[in-house]
MMTF fields as JSON, N, C-alpha, C and O atoms, coordinates in Angstrom:
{
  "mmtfVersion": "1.0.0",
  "mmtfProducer": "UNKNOWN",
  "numBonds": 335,
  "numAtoms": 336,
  "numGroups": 84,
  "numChains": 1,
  "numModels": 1,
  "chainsPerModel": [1],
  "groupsPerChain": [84],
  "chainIdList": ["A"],
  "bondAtomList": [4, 2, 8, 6, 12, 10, 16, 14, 20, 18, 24, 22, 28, 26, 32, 30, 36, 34, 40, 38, 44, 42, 48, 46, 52, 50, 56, 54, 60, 58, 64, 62, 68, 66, 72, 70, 76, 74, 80, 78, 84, 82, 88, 86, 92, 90, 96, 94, 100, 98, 104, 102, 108, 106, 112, 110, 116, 114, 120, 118, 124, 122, 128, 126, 132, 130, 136, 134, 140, 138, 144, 142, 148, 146, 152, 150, 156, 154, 160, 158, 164, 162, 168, 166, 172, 170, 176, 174, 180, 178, 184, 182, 188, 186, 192, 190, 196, 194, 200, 198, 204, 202, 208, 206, 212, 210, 216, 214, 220, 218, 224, 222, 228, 226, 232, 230, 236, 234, 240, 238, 244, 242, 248, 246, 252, 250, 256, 254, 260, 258, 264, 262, 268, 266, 272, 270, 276, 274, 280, 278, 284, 282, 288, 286, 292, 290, 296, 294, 300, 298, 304, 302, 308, 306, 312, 310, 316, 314, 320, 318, 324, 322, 328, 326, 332, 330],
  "bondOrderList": [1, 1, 1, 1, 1, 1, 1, 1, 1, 1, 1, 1, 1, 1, 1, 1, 1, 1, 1, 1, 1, 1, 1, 1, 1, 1, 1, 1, 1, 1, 1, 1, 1, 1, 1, 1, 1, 1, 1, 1, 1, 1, 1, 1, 1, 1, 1, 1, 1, 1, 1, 1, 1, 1, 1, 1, 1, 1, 1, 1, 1, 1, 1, 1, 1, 1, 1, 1, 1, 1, 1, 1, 1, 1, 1, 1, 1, 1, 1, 1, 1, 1, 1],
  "groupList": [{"groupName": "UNK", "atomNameList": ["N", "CA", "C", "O"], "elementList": ["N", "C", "C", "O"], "formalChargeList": [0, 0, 0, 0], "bondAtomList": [1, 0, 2, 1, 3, 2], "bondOrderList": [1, 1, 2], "singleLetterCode": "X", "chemCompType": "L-PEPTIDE LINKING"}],
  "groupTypeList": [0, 0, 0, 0, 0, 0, 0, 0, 0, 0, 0, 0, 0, 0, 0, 0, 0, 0, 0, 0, 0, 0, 0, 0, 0, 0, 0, 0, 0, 0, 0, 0, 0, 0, 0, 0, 0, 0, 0, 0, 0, 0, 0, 0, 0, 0, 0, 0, 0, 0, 0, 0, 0, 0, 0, 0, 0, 0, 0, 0, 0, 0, 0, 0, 0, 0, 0, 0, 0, 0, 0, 0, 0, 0, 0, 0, 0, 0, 0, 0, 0, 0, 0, 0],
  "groupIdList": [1, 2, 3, 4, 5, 6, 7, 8, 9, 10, 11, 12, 13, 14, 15, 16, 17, 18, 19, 20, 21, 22, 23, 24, 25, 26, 27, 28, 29, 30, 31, 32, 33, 34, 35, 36, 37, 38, 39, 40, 41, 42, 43, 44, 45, 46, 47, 48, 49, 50, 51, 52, 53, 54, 55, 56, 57, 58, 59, 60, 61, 62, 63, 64, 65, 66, 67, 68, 69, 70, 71, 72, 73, 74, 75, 76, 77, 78, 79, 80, 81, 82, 83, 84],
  "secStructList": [7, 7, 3, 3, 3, 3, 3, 3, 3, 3, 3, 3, 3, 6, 6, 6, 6, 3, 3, 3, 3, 3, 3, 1, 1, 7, 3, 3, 6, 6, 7, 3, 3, 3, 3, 3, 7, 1, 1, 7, 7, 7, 7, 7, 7, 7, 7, 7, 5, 7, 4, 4, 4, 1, 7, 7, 1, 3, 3, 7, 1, 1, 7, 3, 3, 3, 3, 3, 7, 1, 1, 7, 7, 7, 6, 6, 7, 3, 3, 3, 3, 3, 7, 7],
  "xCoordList": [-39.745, -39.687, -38.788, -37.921, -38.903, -38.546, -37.022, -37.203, -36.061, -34.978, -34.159, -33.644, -34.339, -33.252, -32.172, -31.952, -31.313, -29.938, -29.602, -29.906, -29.068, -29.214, -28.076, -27.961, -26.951, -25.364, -24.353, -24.54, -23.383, -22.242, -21.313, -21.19, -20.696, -20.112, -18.344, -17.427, -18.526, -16.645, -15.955, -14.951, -16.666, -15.326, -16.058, -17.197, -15.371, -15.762, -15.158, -14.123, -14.957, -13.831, -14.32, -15.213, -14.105, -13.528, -13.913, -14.689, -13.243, -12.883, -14.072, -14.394, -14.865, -16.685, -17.826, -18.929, -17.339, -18.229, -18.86, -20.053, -18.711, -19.748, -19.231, -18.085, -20.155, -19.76, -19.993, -20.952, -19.807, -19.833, -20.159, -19.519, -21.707, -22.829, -22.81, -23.66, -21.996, -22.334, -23.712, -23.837, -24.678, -26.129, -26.268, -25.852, -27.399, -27.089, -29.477, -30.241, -29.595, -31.169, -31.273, -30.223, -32.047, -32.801, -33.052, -33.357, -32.875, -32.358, -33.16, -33.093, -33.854, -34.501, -34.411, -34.446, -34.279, -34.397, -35.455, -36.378, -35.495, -36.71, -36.643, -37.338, -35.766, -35.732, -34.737, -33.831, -35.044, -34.346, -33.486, -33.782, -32.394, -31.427, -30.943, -31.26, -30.135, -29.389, -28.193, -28.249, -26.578, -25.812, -25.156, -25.207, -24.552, -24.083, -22.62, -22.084, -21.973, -20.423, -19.894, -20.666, -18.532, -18.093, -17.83, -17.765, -17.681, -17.501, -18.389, -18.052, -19.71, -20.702, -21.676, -21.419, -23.534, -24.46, -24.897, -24.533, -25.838, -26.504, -27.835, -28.115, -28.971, -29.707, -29.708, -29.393, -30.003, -29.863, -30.7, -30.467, -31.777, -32.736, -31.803, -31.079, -32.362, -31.344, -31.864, -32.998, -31.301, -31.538, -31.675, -32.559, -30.418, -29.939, -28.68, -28.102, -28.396, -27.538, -27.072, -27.633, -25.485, -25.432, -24.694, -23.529, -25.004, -24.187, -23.363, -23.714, -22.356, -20.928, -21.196, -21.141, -21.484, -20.862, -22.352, -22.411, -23.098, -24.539, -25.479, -25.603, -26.139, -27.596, -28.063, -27.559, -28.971, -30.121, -31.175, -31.094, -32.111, -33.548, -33.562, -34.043, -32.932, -33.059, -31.806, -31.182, -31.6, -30.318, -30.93, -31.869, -30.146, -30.398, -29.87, -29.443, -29.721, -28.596, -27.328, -27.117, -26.678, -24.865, -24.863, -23.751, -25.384, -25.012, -23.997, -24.078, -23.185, -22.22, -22.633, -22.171, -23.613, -24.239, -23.63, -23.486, -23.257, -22.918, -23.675, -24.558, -23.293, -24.527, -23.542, -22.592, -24.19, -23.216, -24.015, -25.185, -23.142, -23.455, -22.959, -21.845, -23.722, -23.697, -22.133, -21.424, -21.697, -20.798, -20.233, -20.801, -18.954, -18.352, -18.865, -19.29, -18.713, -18.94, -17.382, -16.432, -17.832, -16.263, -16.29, -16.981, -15.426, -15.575, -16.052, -15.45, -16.846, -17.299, -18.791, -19.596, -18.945, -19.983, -21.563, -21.816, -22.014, -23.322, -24.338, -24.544, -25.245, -26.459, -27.753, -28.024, -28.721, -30.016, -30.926, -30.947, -32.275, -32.934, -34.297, -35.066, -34.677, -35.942, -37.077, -37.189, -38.439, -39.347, -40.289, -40.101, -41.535, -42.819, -41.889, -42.345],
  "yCoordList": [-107.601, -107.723, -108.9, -109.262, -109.341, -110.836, -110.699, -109.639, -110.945, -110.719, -112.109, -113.078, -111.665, -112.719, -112.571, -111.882, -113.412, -112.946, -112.958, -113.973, -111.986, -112.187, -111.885, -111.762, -111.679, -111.672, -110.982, -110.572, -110.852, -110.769, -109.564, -109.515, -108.659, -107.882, -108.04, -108.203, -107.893, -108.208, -107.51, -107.804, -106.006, -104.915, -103.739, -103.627, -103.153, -101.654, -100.584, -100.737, -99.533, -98.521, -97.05, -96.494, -96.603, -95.894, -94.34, -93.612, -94.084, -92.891, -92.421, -91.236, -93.571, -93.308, -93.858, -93.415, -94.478, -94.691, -96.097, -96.173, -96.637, -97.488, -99.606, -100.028, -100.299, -101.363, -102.45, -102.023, -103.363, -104.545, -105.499, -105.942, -106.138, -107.003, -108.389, -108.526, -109.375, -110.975, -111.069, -110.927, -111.275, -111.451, -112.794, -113.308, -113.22, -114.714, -114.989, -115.849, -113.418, -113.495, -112.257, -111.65, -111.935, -110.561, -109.664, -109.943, -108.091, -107.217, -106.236, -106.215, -105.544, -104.113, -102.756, -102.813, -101.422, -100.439, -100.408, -101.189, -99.381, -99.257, -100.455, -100.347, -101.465, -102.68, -101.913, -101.166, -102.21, -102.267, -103.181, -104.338, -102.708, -104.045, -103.643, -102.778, -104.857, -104.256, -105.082, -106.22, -104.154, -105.319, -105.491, -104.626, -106.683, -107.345, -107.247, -107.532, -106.877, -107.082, -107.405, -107.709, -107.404, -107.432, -106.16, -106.066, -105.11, -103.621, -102.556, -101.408, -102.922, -102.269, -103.008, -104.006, -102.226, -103.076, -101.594, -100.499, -101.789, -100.866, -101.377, -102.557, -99.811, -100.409, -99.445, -98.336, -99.518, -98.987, -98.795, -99.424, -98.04, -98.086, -97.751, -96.81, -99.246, -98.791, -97.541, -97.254, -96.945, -95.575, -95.562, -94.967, -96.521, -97.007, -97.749, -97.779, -98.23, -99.492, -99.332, -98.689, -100.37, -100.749, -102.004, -101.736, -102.79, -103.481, -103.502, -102.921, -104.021, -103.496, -102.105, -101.894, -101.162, -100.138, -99.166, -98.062, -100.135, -99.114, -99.748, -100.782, -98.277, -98.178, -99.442, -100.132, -99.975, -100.812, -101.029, -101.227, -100.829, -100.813, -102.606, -102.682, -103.982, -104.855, -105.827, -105.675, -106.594, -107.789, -108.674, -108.518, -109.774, -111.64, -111.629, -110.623, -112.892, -114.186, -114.275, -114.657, -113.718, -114.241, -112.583, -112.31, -111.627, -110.774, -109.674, -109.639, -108.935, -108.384, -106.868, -106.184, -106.316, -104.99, -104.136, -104.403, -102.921, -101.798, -100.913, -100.538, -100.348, -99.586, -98.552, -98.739, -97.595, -96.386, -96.059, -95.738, -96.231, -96.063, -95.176, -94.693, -94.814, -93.134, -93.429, -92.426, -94.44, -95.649, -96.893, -97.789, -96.798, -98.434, -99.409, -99.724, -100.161, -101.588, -102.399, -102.117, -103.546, -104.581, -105.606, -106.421, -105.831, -107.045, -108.333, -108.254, -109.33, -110.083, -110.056, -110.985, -108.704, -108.303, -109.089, -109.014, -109.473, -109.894, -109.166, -108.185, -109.292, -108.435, -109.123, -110.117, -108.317, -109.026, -108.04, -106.944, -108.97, -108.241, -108.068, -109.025, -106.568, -106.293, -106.54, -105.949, -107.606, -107.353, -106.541, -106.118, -106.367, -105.531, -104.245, -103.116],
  "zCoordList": [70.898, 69.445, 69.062, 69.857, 68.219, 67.4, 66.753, 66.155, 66.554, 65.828, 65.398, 65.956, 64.246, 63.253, 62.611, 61.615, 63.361, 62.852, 61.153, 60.526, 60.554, 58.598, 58.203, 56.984, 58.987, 58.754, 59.479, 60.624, 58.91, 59.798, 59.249, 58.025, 59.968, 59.144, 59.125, 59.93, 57.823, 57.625, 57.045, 56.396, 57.312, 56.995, 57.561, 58.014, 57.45, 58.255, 57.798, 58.447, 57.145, 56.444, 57.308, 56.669, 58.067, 59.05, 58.704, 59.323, 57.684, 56.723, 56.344, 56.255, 56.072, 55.038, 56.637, 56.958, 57.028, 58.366, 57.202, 57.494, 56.633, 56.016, 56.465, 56.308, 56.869, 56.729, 55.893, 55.249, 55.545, 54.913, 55.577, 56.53, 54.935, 55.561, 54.816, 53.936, 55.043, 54.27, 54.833, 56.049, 54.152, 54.486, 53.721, 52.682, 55.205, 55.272, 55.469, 55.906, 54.709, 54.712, 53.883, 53.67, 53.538, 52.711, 53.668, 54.827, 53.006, 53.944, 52.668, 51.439, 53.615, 52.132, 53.136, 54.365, 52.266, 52.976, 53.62, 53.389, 54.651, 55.599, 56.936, 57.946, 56.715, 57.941, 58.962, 58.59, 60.286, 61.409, 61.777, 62.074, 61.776, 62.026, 64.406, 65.222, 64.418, 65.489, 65.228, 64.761, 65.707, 65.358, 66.79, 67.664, 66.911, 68.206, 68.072, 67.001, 69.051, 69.187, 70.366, 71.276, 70.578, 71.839, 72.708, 73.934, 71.637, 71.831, 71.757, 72.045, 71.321, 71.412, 70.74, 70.067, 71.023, 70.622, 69.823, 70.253, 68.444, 68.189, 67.635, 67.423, 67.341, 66.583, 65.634, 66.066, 64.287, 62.607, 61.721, 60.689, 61.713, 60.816, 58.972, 58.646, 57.975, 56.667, 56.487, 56.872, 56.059, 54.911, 53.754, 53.138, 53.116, 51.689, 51.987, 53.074, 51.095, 51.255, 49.692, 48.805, 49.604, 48.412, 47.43, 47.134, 47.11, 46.234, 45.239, 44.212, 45.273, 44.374, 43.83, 42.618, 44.699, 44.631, 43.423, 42.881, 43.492, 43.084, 44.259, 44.914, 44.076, 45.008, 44.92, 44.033, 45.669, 45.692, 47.228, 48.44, 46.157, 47.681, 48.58, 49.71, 47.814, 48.611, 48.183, 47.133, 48.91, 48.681, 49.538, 50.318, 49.228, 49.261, 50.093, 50.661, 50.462, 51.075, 49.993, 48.842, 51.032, 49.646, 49.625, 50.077, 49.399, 49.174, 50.179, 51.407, 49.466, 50.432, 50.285, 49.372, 51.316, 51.049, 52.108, 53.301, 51.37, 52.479, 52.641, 51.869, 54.042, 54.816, 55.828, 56.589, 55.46, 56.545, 58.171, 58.377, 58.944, 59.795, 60.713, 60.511, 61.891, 62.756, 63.646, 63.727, 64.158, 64.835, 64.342, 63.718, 64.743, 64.486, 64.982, 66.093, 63.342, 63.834, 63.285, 62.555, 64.145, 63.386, 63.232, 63.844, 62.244, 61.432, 62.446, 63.517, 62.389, 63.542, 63.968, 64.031, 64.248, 64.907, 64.022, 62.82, 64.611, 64.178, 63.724, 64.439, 62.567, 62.267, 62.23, 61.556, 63.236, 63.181, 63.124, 63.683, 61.792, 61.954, 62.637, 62.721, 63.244, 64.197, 63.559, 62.485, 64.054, 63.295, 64.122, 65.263, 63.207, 63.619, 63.398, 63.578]
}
């Protein structure tokens, strides 16, 4: 499968399990991401996501979208997304 890298994550809050995605491509629910680190690799189907702090089904490039996840990720870690 094909993967394109669409951002980077630069926060992580622990407490909520949720991270913070600078997306550097468009990102909609329902996409498969995987993210890359030095400390672990995953893969993430979205669920929902959100921008400043309301829901939304898709975000841009530039946008800083959070996304909760099952495992840590950290700040650094790369996000790409799976196609097909």
């Amino acid at each position: 499968m094909a993967e394109e890298q669409i951002g980077t994550v630069e926060h992580f809050f622990g407490n909520i399990s949720v991270g913070m995605i600078r997306l550097t491509a468009p990102l909609k629910v329902g996409d498969k991401i995987r993210i890359k680190g030095k400390a672990a690799e995953l893969v993430h189907d979205v669920s929902s996501m959100q921008i400043d702090r309301v829901p939304a089904q898709e975000a841009k490039a530039g946008d800083l979208a959070s996304i909760k996840f099952g495992q840590k990720v950290r700040p650094g870690d790369t996000v790409h997304k799976i196609a097909g």
